[in-house]
C-alpha positions as a Markdown table, in Angstrom:
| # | Residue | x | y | z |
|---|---|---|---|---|
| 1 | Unk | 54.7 | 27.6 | -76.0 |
| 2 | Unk | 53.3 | 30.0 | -73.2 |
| 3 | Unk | 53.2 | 26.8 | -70.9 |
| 4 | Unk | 56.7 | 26.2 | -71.6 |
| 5 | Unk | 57.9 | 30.1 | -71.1 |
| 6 | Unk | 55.8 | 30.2 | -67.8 |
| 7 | Unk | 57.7 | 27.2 | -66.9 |
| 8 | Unk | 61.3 | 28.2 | -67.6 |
| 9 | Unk | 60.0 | 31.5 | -66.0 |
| 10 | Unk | 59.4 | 29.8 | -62.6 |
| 11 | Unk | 62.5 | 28.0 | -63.2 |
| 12 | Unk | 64.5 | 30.9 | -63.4 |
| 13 | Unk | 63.7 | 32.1 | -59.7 |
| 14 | Unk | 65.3 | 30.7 | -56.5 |
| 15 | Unk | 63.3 | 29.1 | -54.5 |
| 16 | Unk | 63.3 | 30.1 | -50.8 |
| 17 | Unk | 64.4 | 27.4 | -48.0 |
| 18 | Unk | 60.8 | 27.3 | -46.7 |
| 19 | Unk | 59.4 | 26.3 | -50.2 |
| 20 | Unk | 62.1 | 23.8 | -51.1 |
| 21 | Unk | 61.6 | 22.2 | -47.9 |
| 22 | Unk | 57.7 | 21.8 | -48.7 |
| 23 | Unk | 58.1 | 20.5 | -52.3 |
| 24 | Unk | 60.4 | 18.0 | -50.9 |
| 25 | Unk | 58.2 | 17.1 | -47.8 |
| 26 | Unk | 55.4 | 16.3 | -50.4 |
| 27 | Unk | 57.3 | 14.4 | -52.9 |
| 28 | Unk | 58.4 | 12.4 | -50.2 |
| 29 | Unk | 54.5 | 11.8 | -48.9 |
| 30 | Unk | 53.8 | 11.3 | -52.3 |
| 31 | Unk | 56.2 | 8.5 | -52.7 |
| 32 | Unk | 54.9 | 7.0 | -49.2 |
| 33 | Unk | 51.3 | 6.9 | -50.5 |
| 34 | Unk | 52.1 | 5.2 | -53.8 |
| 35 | Unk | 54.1 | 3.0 | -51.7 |
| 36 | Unk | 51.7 | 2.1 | -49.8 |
| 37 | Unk | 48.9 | 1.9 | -52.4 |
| 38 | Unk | 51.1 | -0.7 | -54.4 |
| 39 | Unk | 51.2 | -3.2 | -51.8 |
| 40 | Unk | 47.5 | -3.1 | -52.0 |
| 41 | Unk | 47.0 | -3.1 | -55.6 |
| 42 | Unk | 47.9 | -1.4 | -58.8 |
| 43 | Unk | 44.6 | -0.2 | -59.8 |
| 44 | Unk | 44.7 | 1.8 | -56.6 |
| 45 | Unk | 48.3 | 3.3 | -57.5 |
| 46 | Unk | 46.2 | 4.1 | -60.9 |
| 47 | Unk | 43.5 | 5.7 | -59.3 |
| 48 | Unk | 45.6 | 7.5 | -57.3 |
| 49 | Unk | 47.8 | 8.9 | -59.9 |
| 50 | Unk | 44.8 | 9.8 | -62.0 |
| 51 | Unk | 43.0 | 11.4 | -59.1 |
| 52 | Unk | 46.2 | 13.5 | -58.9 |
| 53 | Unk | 46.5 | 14.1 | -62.8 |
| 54 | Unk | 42.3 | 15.2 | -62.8 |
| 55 | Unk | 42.3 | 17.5 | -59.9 |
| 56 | Unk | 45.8 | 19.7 | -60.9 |
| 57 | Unk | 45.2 | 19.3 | -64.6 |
| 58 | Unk | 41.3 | 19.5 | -64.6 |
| 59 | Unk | 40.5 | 23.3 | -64.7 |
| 60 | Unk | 43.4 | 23.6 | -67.3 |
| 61 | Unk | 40.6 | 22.2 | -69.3 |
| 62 | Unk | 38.2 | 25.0 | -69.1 |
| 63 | Unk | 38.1 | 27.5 | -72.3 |
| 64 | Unk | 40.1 | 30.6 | -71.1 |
| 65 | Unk | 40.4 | 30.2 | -67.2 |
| 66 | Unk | 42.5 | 26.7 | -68.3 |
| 67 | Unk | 45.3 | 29.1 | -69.9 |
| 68 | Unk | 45.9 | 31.2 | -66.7 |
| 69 | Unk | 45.2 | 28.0 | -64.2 |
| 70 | Unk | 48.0 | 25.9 | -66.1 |
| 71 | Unk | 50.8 | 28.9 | -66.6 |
| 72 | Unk | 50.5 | 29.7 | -62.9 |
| 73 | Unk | 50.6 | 25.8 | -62.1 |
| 74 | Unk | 54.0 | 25.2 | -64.3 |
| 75 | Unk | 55.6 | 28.8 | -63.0 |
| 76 | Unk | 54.7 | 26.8 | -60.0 |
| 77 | Unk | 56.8 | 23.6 | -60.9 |
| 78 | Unk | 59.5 | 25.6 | -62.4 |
| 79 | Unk | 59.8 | 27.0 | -59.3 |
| 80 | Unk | 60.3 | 23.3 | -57.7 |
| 81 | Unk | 62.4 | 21.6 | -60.2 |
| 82 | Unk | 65.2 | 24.2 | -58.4 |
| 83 | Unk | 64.3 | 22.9 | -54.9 |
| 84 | Unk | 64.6 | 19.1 | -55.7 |
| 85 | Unk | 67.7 | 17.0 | -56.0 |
| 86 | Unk | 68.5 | 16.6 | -59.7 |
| 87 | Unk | 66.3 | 13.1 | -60.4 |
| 88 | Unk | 63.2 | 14.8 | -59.3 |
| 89 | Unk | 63.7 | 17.8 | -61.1 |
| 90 | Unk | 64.4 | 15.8 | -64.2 |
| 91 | Unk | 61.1 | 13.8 | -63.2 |
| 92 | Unk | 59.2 | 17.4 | -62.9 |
| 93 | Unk | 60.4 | 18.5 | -66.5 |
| 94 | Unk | 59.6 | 15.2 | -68.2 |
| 95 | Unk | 56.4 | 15.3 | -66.8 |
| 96 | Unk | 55.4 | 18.9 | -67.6 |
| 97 | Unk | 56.6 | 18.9 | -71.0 |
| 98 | Unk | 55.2 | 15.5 | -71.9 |
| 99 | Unk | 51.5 | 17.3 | -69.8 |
| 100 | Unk | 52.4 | 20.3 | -71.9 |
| 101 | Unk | 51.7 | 19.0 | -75.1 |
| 102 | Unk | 48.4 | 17.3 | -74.0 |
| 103 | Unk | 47.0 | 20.5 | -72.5 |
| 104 | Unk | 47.9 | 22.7 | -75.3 |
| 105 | Unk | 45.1 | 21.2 | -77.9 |
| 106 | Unk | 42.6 | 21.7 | -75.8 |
| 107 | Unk | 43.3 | 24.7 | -74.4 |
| 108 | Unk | 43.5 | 26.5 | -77.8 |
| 109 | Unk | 40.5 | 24.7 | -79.1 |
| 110 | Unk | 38.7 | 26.5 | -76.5 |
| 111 | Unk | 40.2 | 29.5 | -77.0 |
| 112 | Unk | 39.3 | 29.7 | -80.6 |
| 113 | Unk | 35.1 | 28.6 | -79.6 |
| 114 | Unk | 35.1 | 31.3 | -77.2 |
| 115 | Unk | 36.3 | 34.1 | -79.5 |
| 116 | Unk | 33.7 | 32.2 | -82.4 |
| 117 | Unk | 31.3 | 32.5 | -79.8 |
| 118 | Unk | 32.0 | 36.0 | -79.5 |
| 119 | Unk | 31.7 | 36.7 | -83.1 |
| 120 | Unk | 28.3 | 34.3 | -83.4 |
| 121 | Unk | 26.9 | 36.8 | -80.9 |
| 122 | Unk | 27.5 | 39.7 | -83.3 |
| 123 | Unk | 27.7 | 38.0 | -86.5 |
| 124 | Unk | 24.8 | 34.9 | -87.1 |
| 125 | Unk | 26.9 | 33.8 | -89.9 |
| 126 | Unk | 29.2 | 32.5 | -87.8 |
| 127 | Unk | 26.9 | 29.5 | -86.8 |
| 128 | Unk | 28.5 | 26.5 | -88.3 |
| 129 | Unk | 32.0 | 27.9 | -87.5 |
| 130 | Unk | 31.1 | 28.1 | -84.0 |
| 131 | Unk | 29.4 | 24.1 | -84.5 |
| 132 | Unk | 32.7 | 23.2 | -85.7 |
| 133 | Unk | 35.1 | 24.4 | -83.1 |
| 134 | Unk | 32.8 | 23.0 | -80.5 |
| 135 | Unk | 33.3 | 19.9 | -81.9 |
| 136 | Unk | 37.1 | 20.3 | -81.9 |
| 137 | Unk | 36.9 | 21.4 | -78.6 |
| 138 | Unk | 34.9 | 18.4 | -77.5 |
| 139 | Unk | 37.1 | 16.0 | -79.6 |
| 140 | Unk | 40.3 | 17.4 | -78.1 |
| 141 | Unk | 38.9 | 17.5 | -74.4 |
| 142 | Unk | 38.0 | 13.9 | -74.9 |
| 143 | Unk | 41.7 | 12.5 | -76.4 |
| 144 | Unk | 43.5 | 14.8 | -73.6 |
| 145 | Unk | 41.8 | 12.7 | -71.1 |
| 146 | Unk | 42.3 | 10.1 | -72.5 |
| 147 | Unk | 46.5 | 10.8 | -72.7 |
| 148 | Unk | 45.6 | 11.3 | -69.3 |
| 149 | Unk | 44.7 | 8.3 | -68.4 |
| 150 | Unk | 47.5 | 7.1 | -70.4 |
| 151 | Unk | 50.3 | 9.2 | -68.7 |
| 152 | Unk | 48.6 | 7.7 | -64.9 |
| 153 | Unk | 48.7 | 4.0 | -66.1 |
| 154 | Unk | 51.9 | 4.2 | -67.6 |
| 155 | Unk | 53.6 | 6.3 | -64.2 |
């Protein structure tokens, strides 16, 4: 839910001229590339697109930092859904609710194995709790990049 509010936070500001002008500017390049990339081959269009998907979306999966990285990144797109014609702003919000879900699991997984860790530290009963949400954590990281890979073979 803080994803989404960050994002309908960023959509609620007006973007400046400069700004919309970039986002479109890389769309655009970004449409060139894939372009491109697909009269070469589709597995380069997938790496490509899961290059793209690793590097935005990969420090989102970091216990703690990965909250702040991917609120600031959808305030971010928020902000550019209002500088795009209508069928890339549609794209923008498909995309980051669909990346919202994925992101989520992880993200509080690793929330909840830092504060156990915390506790463990003060607390040795805590040892197997702490076991456990590492595992979660693991398990989740694991099936988010997966989705990932998913999400960049589908698009």
């Amino acid at each position: 839910m803080l994803f989404l509010a960050a994002y309908f936070l960023g959509y609620a500001v007006k973007p400046s001229q400069q700004f919309a002008t970039a986002v479109n500017q890389d769309i655009n390049q970004e449409q060139t590339e894939r372009n491109d990339l697909a009269s070469i081959s589709q597995i380069a269009v997938f790496s490509y697109e899961l290059t793209g998907f690793m590097t935005s979306l990969g420090p989102s999966l970091i216990p703690l930092y990965g909250i702040w990285n991917t609120a600031t990144q959808w305030a971010l797109y928020g902000i550019a859904t209002n500088a795009v014609p209508n069928t890339e702003a549609t794209s923008i919000m498909a995309e980051t609710i669909i990346l919202s879900l994925i992101i989520a699991i992880p993200s509080t997984d690793g929330l909840l194995f830092i504060l156990l860790l915390i506790n463990y530290a003060r607390n040795r009963l805590f040892k197997d709790l702490v076991i456990l949400s590492l595992r979660w954590y693991i398990t989740s990281l694991i099936l988010s990049i997966v989705f990932l890979i998913l999400l960049a073979a589908i698009s």
